[in-house]
C-alpha positions in Angstrom: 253.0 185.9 13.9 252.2 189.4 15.0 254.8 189.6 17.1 257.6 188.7 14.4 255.8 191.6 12.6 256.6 194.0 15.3 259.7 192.5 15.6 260.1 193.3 12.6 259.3 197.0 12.7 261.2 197.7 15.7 264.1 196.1 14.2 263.8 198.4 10.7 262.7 201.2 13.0 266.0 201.2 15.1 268.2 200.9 11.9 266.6 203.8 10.3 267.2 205.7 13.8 270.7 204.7 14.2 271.1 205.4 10.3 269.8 208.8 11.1 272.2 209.7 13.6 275.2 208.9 12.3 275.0 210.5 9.0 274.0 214.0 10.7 276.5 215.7 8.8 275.1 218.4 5.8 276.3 217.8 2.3 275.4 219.8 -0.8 273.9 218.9 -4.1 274.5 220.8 -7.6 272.2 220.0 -10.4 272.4 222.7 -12.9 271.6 225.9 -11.4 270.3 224.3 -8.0 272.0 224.3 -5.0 270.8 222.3 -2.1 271.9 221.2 1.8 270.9 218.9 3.3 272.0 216.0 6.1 273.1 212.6 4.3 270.8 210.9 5.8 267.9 212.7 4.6 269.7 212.5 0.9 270.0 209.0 0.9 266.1 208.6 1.9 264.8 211.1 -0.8 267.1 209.3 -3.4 265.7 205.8 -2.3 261.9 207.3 -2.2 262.3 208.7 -5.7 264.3 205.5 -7.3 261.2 203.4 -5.8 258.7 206.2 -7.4 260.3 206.0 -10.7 261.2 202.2 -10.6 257.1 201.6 -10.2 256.3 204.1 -12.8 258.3 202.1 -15.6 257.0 198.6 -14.3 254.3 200.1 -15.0 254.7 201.3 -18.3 256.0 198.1 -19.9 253.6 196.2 -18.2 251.2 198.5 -20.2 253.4 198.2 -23.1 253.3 194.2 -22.8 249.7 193.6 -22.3 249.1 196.5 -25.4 251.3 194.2 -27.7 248.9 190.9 -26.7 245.8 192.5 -26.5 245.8 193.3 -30.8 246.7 189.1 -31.4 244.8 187.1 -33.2 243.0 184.9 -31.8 241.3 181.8 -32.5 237.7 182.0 -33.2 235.4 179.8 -31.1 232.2 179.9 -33.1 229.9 177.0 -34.0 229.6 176.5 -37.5 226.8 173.9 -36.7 224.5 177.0 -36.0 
């Protein structure tokens, strides 16, 4: 199995690297009064970093939100009126 594993990660590590090269060339971003150049490839990395940072925060947030919402139910009460 380890060697599927770094199978694996040569594989993904060659892509990345032949992703790298060919999209060498500099673009430029505008977002409001910022101004930033960059190679594509390094765009497209940034973009895919922070979509996976913000996609975890708000996973996060309505798992907080869901288990907040169940946590305040009623819930049966177990005691022994025999007692």
């Amino acid at each position: 199995m380890r060697y599927v594993y770094i199978s694996l990660i040569v594989l993904v590590s060659a892509m990345v690297l032949v992703f790298t090269i060919q999209n060498l060339p500099t673009v430029t971003v505008h977002f409001v009064t910022l101004r930033l150049t960059l190679p594509l490839s390094v765009l497209v990395i940034l973009v895919y970093f922070l979509g996976m940072l913000t996609g975890g925060v708000f996973v996060s947030l309505v798992r907080s939100w869901f288990r907040g919402s169940t946590s305040g139910a009623i819930r049966p009460s177990h005691h022994n009126k025999a007692e």
